[in-house]
PDB file as gemmi writes it, atoms N, CA and C in Angstrom:
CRYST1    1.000    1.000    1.000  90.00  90.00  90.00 P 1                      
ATOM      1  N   UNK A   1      80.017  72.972 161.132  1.00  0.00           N  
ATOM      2  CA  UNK A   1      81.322  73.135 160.544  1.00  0.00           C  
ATOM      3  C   UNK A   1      82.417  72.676 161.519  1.00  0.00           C  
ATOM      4  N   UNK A   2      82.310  73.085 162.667  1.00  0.00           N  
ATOM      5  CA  UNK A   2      83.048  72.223 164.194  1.00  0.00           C  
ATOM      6  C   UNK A   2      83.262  70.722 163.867  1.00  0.00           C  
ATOM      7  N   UNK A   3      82.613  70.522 163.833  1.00  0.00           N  
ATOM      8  CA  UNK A   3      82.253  68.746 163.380  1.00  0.00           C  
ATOM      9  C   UNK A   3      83.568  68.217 162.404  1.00  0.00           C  
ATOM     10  N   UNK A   4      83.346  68.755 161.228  1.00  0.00           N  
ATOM     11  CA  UNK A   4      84.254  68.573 160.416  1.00  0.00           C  
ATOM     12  C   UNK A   4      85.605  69.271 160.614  1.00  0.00           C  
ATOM     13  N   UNK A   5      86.077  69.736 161.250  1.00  0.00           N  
ATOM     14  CA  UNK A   5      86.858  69.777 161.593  1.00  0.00           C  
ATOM     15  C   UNK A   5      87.590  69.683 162.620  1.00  0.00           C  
ATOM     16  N   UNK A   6      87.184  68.579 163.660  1.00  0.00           N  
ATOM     17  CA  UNK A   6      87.684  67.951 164.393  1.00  0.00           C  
ATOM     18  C   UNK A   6      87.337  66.176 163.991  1.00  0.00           C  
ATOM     19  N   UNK A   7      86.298  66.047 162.691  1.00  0.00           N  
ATOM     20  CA  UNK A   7      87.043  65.110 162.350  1.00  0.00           C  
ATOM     21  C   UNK A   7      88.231  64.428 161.466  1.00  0.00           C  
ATOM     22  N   UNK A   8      88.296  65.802 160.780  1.00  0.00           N  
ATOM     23  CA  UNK A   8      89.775  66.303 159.755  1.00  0.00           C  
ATOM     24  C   UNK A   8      91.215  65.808 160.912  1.00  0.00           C  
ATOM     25  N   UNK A   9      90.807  66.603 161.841  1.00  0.00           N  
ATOM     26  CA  UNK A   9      91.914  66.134 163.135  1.00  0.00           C  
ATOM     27  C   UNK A   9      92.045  64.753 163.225  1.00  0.00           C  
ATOM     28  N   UNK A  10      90.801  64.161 163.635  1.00  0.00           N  
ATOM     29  CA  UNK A  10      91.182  63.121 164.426  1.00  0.00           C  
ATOM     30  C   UNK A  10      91.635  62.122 163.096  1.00  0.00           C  
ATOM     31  N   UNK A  11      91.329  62.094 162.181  1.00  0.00           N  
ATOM     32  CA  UNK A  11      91.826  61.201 160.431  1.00  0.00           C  
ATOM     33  C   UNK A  11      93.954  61.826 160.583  1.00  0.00           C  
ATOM     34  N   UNK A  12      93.878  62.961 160.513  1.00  0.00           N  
ATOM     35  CA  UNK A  12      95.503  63.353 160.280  1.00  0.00           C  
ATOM     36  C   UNK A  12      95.870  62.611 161.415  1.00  0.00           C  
ATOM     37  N   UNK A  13      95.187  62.688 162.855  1.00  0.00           N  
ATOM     38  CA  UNK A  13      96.123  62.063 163.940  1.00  0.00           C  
ATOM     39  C   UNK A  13      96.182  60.729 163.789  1.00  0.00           C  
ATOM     40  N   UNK A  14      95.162  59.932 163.268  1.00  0.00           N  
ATOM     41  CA  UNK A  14      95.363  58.378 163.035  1.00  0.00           C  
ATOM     42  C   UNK A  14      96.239  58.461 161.846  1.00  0.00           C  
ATOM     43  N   UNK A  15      96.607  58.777 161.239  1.00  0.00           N  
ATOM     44  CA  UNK A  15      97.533  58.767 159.840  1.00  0.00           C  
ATOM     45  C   UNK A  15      98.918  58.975 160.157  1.00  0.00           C  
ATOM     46  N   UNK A  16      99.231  59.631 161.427  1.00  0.00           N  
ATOM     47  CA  UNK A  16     100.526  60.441 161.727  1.00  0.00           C  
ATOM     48  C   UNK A  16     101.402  59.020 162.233  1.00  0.00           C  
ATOM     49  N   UNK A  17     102.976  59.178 161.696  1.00  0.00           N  
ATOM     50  CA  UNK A  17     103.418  57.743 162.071  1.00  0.00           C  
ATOM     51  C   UNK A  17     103.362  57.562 163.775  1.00  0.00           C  
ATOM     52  N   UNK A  18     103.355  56.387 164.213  1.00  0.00           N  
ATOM     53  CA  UNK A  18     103.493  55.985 165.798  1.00  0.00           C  
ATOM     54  C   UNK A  18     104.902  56.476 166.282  1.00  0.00           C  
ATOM     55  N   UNK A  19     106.017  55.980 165.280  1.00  0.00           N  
ATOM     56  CA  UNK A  19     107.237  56.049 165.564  1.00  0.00           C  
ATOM     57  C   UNK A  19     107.779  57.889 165.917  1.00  0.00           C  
ATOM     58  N   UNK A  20     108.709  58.136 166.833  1.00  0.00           N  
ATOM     59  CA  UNK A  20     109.461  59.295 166.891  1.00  0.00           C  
ATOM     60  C   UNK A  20     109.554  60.094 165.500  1.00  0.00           C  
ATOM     61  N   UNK A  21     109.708  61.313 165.268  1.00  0.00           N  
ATOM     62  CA  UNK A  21     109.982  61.867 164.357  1.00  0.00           C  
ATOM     63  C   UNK A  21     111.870  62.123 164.796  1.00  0.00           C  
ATOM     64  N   UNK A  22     112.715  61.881 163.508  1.00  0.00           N  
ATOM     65  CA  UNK A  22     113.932  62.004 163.895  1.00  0.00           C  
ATOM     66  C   UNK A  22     114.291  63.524 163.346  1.00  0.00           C  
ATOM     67  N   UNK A  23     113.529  64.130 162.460  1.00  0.00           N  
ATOM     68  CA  UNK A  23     113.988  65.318 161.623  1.00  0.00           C  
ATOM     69  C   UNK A  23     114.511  65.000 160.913  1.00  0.00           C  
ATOM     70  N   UNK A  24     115.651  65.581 160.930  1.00  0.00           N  
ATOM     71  CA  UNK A  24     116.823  65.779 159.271  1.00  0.00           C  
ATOM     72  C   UNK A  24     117.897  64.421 160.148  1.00  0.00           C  
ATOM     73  N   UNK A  25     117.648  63.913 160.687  1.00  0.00           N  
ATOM     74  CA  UNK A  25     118.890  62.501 161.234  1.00  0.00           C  
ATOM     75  C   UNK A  25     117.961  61.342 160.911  1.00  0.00           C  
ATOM     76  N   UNK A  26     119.151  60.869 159.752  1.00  0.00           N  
ATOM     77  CA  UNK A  26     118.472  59.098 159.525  1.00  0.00           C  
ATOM     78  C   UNK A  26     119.245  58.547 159.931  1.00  0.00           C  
ATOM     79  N   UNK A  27     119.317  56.645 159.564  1.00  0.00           N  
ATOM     80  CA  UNK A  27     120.061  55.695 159.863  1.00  0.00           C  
ATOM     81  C   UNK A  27     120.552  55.169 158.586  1.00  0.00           C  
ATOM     82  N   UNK A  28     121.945  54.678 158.242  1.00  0.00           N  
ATOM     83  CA  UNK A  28     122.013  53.890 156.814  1.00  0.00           C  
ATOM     84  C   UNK A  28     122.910  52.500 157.644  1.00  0.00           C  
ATOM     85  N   UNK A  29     122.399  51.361 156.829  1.00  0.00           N  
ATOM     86  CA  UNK A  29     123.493  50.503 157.421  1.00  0.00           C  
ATOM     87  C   UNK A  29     124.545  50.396 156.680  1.00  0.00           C  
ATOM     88  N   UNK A  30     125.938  50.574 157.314  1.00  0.00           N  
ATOM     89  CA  UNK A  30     126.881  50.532 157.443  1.00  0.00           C  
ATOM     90  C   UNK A  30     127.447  49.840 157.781  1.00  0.00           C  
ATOM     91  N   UNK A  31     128.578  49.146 156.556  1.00  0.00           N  
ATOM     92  CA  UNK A  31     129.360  47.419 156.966  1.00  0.00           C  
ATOM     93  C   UNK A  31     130.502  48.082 157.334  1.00  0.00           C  
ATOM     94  N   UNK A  32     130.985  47.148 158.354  1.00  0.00           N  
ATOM     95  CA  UNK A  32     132.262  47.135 159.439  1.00  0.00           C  
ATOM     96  C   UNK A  32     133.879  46.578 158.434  1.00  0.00           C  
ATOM     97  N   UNK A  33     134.423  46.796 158.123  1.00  0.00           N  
ATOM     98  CA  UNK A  33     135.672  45.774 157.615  1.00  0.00           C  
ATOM     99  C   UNK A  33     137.047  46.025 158.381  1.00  0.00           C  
ATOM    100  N   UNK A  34     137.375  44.607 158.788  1.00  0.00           N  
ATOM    101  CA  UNK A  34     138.418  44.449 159.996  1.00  0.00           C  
ATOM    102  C   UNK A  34     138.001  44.391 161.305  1.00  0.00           C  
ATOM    103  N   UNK A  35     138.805  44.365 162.161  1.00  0.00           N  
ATOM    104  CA  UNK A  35     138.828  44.767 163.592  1.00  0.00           C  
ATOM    105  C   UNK A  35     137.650  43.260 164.258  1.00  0.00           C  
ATOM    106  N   UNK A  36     137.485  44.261 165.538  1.00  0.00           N  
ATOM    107  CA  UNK A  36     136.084  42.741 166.168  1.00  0.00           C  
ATOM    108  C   UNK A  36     134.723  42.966 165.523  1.00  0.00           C  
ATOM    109  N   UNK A  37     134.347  44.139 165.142  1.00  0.00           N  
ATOM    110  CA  UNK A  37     133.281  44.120 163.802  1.00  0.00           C  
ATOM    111  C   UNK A  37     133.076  43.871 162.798  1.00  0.00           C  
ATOM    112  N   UNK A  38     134.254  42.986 162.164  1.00  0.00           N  
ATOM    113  CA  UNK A  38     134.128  42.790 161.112  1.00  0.00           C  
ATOM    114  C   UNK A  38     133.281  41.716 160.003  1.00  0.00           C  
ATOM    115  N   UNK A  39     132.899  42.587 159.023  1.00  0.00           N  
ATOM    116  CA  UNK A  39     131.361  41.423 158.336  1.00  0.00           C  
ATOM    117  C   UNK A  39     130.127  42.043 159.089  1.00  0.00           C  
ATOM    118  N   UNK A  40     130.276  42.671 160.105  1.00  0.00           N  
ATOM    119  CA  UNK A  40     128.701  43.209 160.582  1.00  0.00           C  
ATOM    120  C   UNK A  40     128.595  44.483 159.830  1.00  0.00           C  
ATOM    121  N   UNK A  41     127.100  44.438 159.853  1.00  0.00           N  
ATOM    122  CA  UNK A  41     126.615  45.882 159.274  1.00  0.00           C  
ATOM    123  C   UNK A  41     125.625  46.323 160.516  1.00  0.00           C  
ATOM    124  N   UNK A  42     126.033  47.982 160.788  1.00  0.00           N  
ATOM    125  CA  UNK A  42     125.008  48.636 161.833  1.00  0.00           C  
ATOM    126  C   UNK A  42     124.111  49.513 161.106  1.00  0.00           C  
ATOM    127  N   UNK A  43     122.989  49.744 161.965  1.00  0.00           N  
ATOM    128  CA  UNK A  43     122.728  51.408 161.389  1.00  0.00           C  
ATOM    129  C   UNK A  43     123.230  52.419 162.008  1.00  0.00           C  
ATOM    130  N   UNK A  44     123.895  53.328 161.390  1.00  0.00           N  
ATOM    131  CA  UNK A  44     124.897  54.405 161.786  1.00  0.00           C  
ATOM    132  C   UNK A  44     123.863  55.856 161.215  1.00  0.00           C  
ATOM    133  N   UNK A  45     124.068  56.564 162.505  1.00  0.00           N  
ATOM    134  CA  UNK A  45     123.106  57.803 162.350  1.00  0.00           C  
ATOM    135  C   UNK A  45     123.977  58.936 161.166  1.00  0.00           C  
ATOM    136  N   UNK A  46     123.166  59.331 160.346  1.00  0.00           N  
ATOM    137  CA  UNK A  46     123.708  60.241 159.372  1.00  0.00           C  
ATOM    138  C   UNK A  46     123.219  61.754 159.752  1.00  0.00           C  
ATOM    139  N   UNK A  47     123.605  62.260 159.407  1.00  0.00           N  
ATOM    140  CA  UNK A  47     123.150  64.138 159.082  1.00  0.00           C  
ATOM    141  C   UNK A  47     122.141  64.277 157.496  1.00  0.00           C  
ATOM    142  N   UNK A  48     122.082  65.584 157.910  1.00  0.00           N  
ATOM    143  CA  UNK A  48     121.332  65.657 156.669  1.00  0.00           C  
ATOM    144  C   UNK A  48     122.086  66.050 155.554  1.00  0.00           C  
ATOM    145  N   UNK A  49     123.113  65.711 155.442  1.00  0.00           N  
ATOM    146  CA  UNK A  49     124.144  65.216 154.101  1.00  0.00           C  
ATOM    147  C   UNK A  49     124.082  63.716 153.909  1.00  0.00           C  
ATOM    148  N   UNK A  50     123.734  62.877 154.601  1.00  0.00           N  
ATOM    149  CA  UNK A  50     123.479  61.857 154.769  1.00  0.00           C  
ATOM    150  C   UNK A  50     125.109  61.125 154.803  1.00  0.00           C  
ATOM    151  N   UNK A  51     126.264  61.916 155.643  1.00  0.00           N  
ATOM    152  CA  UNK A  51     127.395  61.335 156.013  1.00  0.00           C  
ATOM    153  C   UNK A  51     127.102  61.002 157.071  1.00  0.00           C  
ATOM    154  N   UNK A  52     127.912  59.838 157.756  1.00  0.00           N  
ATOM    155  CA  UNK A  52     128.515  59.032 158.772  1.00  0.00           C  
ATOM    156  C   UNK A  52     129.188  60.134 159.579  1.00  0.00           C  
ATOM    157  N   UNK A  53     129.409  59.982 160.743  1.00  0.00           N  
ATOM    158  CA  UNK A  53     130.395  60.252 161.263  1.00  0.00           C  
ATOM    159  C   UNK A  53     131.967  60.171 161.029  1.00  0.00           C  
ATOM    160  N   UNK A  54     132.893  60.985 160.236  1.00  0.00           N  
ATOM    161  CA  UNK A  54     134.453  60.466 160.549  1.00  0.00           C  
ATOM    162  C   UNK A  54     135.017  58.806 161.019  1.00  0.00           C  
ATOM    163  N   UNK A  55     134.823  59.077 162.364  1.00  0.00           N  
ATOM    164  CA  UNK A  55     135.214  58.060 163.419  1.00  0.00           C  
ATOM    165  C   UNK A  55     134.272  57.254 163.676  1.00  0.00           C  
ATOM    166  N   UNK A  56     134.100  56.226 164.245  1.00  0.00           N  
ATOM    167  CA  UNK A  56     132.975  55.724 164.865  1.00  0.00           C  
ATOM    168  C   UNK A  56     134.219  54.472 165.916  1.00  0.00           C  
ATOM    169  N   UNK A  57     134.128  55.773 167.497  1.00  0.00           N  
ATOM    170  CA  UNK A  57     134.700  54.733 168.711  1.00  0.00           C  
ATOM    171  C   UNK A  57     133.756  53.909 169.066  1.00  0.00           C  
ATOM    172  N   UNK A  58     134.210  52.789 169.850  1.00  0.00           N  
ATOM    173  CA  UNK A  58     133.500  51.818 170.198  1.00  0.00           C  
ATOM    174  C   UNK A  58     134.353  51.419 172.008  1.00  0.00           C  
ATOM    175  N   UNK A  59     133.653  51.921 172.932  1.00  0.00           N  
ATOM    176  CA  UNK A  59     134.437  52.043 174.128  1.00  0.00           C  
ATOM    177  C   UNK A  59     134.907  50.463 174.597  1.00  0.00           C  
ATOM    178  N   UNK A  60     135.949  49.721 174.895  1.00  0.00           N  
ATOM    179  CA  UNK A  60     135.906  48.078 175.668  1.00  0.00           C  
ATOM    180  C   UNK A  60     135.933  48.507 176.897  1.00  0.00           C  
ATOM    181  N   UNK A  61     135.433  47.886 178.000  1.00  0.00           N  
ATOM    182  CA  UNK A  61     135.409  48.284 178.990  1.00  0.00           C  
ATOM    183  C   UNK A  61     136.791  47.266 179.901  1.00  0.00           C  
ATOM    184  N   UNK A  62     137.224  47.384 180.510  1.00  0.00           N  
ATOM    185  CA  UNK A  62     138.826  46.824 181.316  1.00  0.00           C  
ATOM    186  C   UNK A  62     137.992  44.982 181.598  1.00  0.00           C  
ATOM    187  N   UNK A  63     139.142  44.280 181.552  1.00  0.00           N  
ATOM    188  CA  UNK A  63     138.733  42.996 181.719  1.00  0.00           C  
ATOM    189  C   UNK A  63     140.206  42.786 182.944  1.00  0.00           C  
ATOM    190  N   UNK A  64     140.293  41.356 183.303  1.00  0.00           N  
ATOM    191  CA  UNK A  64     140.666  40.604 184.498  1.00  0.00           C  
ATOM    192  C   UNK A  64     142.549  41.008 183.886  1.00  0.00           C  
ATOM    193  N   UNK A  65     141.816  40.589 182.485  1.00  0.00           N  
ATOM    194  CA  UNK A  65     143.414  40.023 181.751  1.00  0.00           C  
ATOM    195  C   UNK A  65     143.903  41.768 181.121  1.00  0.00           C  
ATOM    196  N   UNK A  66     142.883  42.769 180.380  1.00  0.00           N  
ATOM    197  CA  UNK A  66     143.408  43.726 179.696  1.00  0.00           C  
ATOM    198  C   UNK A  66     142.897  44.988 180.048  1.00  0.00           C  
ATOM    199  N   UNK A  67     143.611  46.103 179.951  1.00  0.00           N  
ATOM    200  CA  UNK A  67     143.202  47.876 180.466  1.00  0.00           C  
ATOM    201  C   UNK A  67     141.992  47.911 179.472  1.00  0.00           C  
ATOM    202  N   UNK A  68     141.213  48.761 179.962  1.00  0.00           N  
ATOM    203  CA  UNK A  68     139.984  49.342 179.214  1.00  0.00           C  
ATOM    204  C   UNK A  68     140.760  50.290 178.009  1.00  0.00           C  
ATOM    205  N   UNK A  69     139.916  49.759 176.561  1.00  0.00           N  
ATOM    206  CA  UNK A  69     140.822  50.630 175.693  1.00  0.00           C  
ATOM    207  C   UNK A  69     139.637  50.998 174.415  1.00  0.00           C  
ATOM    208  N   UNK A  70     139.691  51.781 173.729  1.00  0.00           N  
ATOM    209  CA  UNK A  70     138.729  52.370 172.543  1.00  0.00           C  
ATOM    210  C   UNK A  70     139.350  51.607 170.934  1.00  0.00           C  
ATOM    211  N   UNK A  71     138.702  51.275 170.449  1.00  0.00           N  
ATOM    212  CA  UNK A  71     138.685  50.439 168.932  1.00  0.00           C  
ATOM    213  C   UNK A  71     138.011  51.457 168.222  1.00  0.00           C  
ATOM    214  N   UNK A  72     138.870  51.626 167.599  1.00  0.00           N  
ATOM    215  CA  UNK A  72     138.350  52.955 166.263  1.00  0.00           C  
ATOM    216  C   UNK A  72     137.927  52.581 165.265  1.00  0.00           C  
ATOM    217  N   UNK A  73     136.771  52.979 164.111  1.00  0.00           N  
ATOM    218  CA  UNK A  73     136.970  52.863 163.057  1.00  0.00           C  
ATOM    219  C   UNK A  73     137.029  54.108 162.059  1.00  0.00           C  
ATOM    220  N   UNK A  74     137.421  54.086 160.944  1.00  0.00           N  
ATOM    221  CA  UNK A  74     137.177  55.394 159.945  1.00  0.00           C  
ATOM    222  C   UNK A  74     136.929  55.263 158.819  1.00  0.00           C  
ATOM    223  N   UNK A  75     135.892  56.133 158.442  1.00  0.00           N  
ATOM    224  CA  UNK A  75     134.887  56.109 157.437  1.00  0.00           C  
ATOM    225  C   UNK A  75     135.971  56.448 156.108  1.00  0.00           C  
ATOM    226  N   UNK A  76     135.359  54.973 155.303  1.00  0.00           N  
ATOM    227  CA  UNK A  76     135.715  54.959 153.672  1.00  0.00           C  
ATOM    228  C   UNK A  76     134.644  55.441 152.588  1.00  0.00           C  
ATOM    229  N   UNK A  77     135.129  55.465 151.373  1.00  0.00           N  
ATOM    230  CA  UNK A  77     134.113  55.700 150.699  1.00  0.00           C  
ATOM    231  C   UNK A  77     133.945  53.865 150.208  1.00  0.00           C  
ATOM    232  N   UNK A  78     132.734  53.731 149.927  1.00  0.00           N  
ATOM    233  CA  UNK A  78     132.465  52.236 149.206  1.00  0.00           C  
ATOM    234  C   UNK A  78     131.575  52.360 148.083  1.00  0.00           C  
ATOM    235  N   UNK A  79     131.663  53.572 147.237  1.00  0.00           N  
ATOM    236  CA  UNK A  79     131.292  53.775 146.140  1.00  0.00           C  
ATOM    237  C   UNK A  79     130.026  54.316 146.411  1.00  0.00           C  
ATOM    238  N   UNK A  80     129.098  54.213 144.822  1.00  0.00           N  
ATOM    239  CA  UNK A  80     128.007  54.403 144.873  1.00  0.00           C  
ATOM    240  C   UNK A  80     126.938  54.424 144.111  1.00  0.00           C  
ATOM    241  N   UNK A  81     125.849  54.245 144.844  1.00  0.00           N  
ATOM    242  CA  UNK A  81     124.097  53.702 144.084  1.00  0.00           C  
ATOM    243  C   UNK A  81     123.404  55.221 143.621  1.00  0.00           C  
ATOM    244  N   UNK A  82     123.774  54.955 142.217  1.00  0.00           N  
ATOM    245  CA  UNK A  82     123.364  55.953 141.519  1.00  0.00           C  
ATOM    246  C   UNK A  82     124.030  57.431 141.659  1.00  0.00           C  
ATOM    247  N   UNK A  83     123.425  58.204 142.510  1.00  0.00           N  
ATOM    248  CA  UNK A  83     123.570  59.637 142.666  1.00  0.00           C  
ATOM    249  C   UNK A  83     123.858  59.420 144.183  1.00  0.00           C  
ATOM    250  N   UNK A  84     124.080  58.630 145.038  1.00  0.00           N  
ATOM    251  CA  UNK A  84     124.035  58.602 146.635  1.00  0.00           C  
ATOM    252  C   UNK A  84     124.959  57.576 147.122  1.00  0.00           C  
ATOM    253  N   UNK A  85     126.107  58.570 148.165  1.00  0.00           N  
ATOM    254  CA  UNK A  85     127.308  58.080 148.217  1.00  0.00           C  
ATOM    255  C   UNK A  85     127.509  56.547 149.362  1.00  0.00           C  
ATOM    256  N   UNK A  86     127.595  56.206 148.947  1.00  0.00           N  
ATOM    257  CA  UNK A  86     127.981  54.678 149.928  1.00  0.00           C  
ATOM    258  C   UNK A  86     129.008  54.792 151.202  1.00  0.00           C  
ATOM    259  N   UNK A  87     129.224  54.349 152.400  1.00  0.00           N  
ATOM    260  CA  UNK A  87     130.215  54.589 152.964  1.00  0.00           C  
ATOM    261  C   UNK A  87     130.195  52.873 154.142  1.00  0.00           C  
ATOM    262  N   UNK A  88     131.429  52.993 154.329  1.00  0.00           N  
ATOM    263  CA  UNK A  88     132.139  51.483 155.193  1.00  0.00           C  
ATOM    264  C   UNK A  88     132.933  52.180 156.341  1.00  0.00           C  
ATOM    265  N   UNK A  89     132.837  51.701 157.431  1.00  0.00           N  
ATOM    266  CA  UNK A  89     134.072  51.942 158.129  1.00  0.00           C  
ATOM    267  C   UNK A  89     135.292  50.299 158.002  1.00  0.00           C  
ATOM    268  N   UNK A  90     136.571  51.277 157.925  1.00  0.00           N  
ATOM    269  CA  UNK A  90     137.545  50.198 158.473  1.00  0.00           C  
ATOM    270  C   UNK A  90     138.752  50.500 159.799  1.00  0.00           C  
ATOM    271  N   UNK A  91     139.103  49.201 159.877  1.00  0.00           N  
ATOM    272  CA  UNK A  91     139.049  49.297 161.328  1.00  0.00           C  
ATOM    273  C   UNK A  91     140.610  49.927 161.427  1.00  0.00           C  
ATOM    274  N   UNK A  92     140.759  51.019 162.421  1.00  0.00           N  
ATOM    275  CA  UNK A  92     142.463  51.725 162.467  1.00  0.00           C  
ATOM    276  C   UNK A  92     143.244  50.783 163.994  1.00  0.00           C  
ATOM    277  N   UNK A  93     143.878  49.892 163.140  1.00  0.00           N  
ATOM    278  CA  UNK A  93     144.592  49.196 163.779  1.00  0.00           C  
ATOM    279  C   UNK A  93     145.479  49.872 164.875  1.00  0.00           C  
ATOM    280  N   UNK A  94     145.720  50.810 164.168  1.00  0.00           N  
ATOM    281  CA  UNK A  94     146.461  52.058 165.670  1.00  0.00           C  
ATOM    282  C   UNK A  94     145.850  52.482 166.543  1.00  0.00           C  
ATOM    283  N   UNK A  95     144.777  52.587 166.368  1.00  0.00           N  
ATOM    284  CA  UNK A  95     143.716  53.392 167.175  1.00  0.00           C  
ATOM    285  C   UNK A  95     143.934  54.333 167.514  1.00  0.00           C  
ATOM    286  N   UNK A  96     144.478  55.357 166.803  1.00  0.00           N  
ATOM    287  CA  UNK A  96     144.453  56.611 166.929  1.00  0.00           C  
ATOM    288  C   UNK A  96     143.384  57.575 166.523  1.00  0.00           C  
ATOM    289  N   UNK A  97     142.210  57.801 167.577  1.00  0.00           N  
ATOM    290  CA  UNK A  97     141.135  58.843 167.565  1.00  0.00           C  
ATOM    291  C   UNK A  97     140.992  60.410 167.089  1.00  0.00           C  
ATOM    292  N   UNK A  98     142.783  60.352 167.050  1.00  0.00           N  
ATOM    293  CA  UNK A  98     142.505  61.755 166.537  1.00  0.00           C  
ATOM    294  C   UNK A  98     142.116  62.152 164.984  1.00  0.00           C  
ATOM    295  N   UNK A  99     141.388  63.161 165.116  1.00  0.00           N  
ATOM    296  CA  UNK A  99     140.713  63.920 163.805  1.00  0.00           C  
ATOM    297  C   UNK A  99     141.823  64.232 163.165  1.00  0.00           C  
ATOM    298  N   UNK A 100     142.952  65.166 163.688  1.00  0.00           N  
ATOM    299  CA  UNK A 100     143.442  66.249 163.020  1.00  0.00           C  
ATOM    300  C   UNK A 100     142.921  67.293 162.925  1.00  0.00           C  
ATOM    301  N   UNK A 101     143.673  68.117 162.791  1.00  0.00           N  
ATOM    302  CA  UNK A 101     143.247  69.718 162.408  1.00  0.00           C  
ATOM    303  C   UNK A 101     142.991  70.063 161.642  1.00  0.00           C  
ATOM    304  N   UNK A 102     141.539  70.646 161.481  1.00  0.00           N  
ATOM    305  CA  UNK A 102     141.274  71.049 159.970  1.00  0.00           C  
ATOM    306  C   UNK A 102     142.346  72.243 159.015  1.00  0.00           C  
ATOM    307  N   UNK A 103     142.684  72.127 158.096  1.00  0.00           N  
ATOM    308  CA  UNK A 103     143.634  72.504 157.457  1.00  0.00           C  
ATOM    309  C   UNK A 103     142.963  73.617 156.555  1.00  0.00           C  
ATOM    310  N   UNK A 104     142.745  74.619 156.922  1.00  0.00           N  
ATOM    311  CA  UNK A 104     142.021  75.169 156.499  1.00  0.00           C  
ATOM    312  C   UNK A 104     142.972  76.579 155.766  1.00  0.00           C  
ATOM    313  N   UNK A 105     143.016  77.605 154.112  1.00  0.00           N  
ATOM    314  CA  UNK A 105     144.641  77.728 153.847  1.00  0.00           C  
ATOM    315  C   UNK A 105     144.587  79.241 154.819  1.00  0.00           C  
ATOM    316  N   UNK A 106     144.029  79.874 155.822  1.00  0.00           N  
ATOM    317  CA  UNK A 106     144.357  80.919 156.291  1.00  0.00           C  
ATOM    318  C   UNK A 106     144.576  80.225 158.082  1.00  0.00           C  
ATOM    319  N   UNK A 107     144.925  79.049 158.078  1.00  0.00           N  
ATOM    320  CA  UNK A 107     145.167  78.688 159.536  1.00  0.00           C  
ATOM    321  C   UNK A 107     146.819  78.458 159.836  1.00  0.00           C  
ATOM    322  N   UNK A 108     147.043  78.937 160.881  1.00  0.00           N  
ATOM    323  CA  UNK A 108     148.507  78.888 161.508  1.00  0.00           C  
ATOM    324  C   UNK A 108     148.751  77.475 161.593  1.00  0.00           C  
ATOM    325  N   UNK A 109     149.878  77.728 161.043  1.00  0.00           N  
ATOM    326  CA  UNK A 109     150.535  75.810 161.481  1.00  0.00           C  
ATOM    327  C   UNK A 109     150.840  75.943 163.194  1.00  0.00           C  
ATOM    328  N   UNK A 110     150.679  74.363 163.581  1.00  0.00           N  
ATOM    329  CA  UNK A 110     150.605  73.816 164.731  1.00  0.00           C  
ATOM    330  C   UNK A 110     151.526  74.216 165.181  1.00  0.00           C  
ATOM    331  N   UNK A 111     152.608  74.134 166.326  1.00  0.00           N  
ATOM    332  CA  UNK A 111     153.483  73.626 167.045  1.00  0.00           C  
ATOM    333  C   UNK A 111     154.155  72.665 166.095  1.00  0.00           C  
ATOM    334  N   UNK A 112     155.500  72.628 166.067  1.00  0.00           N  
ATOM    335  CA  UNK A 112     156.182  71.313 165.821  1.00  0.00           C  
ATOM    336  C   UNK A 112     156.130  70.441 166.779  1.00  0.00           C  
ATOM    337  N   UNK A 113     156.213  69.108 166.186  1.00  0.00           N  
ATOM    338  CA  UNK A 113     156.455  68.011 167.084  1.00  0.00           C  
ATOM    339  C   UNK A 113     158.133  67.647 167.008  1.00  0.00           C  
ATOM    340  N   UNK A 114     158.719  67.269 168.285  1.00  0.00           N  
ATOM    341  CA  UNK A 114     160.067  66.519 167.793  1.00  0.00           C  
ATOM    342  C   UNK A 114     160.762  66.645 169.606  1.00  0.00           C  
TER     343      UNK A 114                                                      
END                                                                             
């Protein structure tokens, strides 16, 4: 009975994929529009909602001629295949990284700005 069940093992272990197990994090590719990415598609790691990240920075590192500076993009919707939501980043010409504050209706307003 030993027998068979270490050759039960060794069949599941040849069957088991080679590749990493990622869990509940996939990849979807995701097209770029605007900016120096634009027209490329990456694979962009999702959650297990299968959203994108918000933001997706992209660090430049300092050159001869320009300061080291961050190129933002932020996630659009680009419709969708069937029951499963599509998403694009485009590119924020401002490059402003910030999120914002979640606005949530029992949260204190900020500080004014001025």
């Amino acid at each position: 009975m030993e027998h068979l069940r270490r050759g039960a093992a060794r069949r599941a272990a040849a069957s088991a994929p080679a590749t990493c197990d990622t869990g509940l994090v996939n990849r979807d590719p995701i097209p770029f529009v605007g900016g120096p990415l634009d027209g490329r598609t990456l694979d962009v790691l999702t959650g297990p909602t299968g959203h994108p990240p918000k933001l997706y920075k992209i660090p430049v590192p300092a050159t001869e001629d320009s300061p080291a500076t961050t190129v933002v993009y932020r996630r659009m919707e680009a419709g969708r295949r069937g029951v499963r939501q599509l998403w694009r980043y485009e590119y924020d010409a401002d490059g402003n990284a910030e999120t914002g504050r979640l606005k949530w209706p029992w949260s204190k307003p900020g500080p004014l700005k001025g």
